[in-house]
N, C-alpha and C positions, 0 to 999 in steps of 0.2 A: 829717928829713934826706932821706928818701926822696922826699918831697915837692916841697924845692929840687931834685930832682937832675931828676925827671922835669917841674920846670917850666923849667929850663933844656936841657933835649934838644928840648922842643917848644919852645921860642923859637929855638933853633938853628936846627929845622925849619921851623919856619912864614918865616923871613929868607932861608933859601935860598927858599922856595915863595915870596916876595913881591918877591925879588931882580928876576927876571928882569923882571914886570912894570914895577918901577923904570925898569930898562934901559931897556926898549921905551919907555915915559914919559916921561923925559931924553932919549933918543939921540934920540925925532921931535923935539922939541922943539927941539935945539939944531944936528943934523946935516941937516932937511928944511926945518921953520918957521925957522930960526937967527933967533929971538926970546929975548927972556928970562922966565923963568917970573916973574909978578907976587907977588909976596907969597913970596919962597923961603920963607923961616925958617917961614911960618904951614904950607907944604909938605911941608916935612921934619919938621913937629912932626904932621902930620897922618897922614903915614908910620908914624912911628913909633909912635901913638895906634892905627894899623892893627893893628900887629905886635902889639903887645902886647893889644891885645883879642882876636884870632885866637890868641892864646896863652892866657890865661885859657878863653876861647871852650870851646878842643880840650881843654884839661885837665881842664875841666867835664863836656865829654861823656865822656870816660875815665872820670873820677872818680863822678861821679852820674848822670846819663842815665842810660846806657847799662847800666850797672848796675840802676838801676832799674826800668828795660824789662824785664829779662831776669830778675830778682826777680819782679816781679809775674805774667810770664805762666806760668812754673814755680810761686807759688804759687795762681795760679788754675787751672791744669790740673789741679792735683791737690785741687782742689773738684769734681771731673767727679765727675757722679751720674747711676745709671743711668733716673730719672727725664726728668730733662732736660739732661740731657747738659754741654757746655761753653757754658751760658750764660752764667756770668758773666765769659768769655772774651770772648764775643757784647758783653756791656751794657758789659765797661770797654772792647773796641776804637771801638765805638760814642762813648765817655765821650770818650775820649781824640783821637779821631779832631775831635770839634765842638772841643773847650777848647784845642785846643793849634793849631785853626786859626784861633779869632778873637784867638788871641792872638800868630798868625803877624806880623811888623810887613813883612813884605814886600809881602801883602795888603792890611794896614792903607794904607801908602803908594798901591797901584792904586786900592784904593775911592776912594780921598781924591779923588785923580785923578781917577778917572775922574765923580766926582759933580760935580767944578767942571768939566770941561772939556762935559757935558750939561747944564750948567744945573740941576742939582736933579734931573733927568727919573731918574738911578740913586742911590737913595742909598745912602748909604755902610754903613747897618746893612742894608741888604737884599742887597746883594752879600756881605759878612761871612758871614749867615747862610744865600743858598744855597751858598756856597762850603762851611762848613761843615758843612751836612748833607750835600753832597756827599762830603768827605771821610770824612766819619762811614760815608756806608752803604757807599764803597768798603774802610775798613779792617775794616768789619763782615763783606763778603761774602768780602774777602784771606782773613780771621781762619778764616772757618767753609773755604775752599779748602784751606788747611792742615791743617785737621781730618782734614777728607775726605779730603783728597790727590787731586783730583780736576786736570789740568794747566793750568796758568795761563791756555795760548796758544789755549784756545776760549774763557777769560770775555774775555780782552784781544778777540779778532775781532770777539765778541757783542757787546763795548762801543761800539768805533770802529764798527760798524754802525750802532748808535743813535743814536750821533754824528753819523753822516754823514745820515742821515736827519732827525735834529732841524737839521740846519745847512740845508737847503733850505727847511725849514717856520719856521725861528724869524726874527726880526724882523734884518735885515742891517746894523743898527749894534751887536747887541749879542754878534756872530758872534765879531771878532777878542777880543775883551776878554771873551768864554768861553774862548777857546783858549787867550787868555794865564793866566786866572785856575787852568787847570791847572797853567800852572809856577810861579806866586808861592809857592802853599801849599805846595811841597815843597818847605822851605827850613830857616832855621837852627831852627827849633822842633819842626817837627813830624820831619821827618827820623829826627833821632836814636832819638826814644822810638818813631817806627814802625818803626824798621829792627832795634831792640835786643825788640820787641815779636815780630816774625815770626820773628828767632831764637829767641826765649826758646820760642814758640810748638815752632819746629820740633824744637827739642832736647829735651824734655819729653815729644810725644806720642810713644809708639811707632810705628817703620815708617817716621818720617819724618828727611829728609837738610836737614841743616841749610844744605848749599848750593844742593840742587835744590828747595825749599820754602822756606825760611826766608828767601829774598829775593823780592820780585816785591809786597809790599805797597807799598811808593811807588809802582809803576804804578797801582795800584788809587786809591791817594790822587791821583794825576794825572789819569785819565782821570775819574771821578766826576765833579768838578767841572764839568767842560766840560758833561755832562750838566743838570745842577743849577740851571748860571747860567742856559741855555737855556729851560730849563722855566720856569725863575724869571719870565722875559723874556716866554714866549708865554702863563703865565698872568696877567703883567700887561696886555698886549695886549688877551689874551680880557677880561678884567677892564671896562678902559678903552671896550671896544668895545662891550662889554653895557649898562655906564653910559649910554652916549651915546646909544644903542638906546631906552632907558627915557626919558632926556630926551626924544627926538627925539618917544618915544608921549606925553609927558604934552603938550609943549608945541604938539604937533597934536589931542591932546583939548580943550586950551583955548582953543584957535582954532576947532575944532566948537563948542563951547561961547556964544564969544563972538559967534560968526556968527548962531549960532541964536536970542540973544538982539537 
């Protein structure tokens, strides 16, 4: 009973939140364009296939996420050993940070993207995977910030330095589609269990404030990646570049060769 009650508050809620969009939808539509929308019935059914997934969606993350986020990091804190400390904090944000980005699908759609619109030149598991390890070491280094308690707003400046400095040096078609690849992966998957991970995080350790710590891991999951794709990018370059180096010496040793005979 509890269950219908609280999946009918959040369908109430998510119809106001989708309402307005509606509006603004309809009213260009008929009040600017005064066209009519092609296909209503497939519209309004598409609508409504919205709401009610954003309503399972939200209930989900109430129901299990989020709970399980905050499950896991309270009982991995209290695995701290004075040997080595909060590692297995370290290996599951690390865990959770790669699994839960390639199984991000907002991602999924960019690579897709972006591997047909280059011709092959980005593929689609190699953007996945620096995105992924980007995300990985950023919830890895959030994870041990909270530990610490050391403040968010010198590793955030140290980052966008690195950033700014890898975007002069890395290859200029794969600059915007780094930037972008920062906001895909902070989406409907990974969000939840890193936001429910940096509370569970902050409310577990001693000394630490669950509002002034326990948020600021989605920046970390954001800016990483930018990092990641970049590097990803200049070590395929250096790569490509070295290859061609190597051709360039065999196929002018064979020409010494052939001369000489």
């Amino acid at each position: 009973m509890n269950l219908a009650a609280d999946f009918f508050q959040v369908f109430l809620s998510t119809v106001r939140d989708v309402l307005p969009i509606a509006v603004i939808i309809f009213g260009f539509q008929f009040l600017v364009i005064r066209k009519k929308i092609p296909s209503l019935a497939n519209v309004m059914l598409g609508f409504g296939l919205v709401i009610l997934g954003l309503t399972f969606f939200l209930l989900g993350l109430e129901k299990a996420l989020f709970p399980v986020g905050r499950l896991m990091a309270s009982q991995l804190t209290a695995l701290n050993h004075p040997s080595y400390g909060y590692l297995w904090v370290y290996l599951f944000a690390f865990s959770i940070g790669a699994t839960t980005t390639i199984a991000e699908p907002s991602l999924i759609a960019v690579a897709i993207k972006a591997n047909q619109v280059s011709g092959g030149a980005i593929g689609v598991w190699g953007l996945r995977i620096a995105v992924a390890l980007g995300v990985a070491v950023g919830i890895t280094l959030g994870s041990w910030r909270i530990v610490t308690g050391y403040p968010i707003h010198w590793f955030i400046i140290a980052g966008y330095a690195v950033v700014v400095a890898q975007t002069y040096f890395a290859p200029k078609l794969i600059i915007p589609l780094a930037y972008d690849s920062g906001g895909v992966t902070t989406s409907t998957v990974t969000v939840p269990l890193v936001a429910a991970l940096g509370l569970g995080l902050a409310e577990n350790i001693p000394g630490r404030s669950a509002l002034i710590d326990g948020f600021g891991l989605i920046a970390f999951a954001s800016l990483f990646p930018i990092m990641s794709v970049m590097a990803y990018a200049q070590l395929s370059q250096w790569t490509s570049a070295r290859d061609a180096r190597k051709k360039s010496e065999i196929e002018s040793k064979q020409r010494g060769l052939d001369n000489a005979l």
